[in-house]
Structure formats: structure tokens, C-alpha cells
N, C-alpha and C positions, 0 to 999 in steps of 0.2 A: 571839336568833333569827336563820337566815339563812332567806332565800330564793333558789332561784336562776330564774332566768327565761330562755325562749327566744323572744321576742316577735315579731313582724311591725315592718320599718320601714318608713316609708311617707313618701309627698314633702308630703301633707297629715293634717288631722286626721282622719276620717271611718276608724272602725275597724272598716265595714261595708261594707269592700270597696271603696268608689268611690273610693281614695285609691291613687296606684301603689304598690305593693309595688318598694321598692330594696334588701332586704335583711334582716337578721336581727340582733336584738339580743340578743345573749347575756351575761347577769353574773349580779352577786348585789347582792344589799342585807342589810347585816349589821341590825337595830334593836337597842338597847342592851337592856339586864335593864331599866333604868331607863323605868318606863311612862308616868312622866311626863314624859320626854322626847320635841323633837315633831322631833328631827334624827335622820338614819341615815346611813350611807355606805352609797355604788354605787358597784360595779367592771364595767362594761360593756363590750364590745369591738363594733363594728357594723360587719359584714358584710356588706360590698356586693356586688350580682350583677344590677347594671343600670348601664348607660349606660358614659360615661369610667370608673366606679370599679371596678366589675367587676373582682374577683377580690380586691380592694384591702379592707382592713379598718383603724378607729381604733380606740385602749382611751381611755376616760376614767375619770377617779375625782373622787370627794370626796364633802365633805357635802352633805346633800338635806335643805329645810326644808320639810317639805310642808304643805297646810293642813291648821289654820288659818290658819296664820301668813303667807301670804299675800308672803311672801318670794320671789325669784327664789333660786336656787341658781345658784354658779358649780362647774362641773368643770372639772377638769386634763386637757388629753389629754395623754396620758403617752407615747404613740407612735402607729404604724401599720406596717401594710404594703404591699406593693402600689407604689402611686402616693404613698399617707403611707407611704414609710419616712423617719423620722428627723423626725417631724413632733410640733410643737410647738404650743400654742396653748389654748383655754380655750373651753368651753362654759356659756350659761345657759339652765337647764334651766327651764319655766315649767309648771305645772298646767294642762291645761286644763278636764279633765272625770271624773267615775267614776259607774260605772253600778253598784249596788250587788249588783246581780241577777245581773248575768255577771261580777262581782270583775273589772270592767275599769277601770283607771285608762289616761288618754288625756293626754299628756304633750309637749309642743311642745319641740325643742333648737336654738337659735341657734348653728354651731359656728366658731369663729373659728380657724383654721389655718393654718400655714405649712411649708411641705415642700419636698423636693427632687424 
């Protein structure tokens, strides 16, 4: 199954507004056939349209352990543009919350990057 997603990015967690909006996160998430699998990959690229990054965007990928498993996930940033062009470096992506009632999952990214 894919999904793709056009999210809000935000500088905090609070996905009711009180959190700045810096941009847009746009991928997919492939989940395998296999249901008893509890890893997927994400293809994401985030879209910034605030502050210094403005206009600038990064792609990340890789595998996502989501809970139970209580795992951090590490992503690859695989590039950017903008201000990341040629940019390198690796994301971990943490759970933080889902609300079952609005199919909202709330998701914290730590991104470690280096660019020219």
C-alpha cells in the first residue's frame, strides 16, 4: 500500500495551530504486503517558506519503525535545494503522538545537515 501526504511543518508539536507553520511536507510511505511487518519506508521532501530557508527545500528517505516498537528511525537526506543544495546528512525521526479520531499522527525530526 502507498500513501502520499501533503502535511503542515511546523517548528513545534501542537498540530492545532499554536506551533509556527515553516512549510510543507510532501512524500509517501510505501507499507509492505506483509501485515505483520511493523517497518515502512518514507520519501519526503520539506518545503520551506519561512525565515532564512524560504524558498529552500530537503528530500529524506528510509525506513520508519513506528510503534510499538518504540524505536527512533534514522533517514538519509538524500539532497535539497535552495540553501541545501548538495546537502548531506541524516535525520531521526521520533513518535510523538496520534489522535485516532482525526487519522493524525504527530511526529518530532531531529535533522543533522551539512551543505554549501
Amino acid at each position: 500500500m502507498v500513501t502520499l501526504n501533503d502535511d503542515k511543518l511546523t517548528l513545534g508539536p501542537d498540530p492545532d495551530n499554536n506551533s509556527t507553520s515553516v512549510g510543507k511536507a510532501r512524500g509517501l510511505y510505501h507499507f509492505p504486503s506483509n501485515t505483520t511487518s511493523f517497518v515502512y519506508e518514507m520519501i519526503y521532501s520539506f518545503a520551506f517558506t519561512y525565515g532564512d530557508y524560504n524558498g529552500s527545500s530537503l528530500s529524506l528517505m528510509g525506513s520508519v519503525f513506528p510503534p510499538p516498537s518504540g524505536a527512533a528511525s534514522e533517514l538519509s537526506v538524500a539532497g535539497g535545494t535552495g540553501v541545501f543544495r548538495f546537502a548531506r546528512g541524516y535525520a531521526v525521526l521520533n513518535y510523538v503522538s496520534f489522535d485516532p479520531l482525526r487519522r493524525m499522527v504527530v511526529n518530532e525530526l531531529d535533522v543533522y545537515v551539512s551543505h554549501y
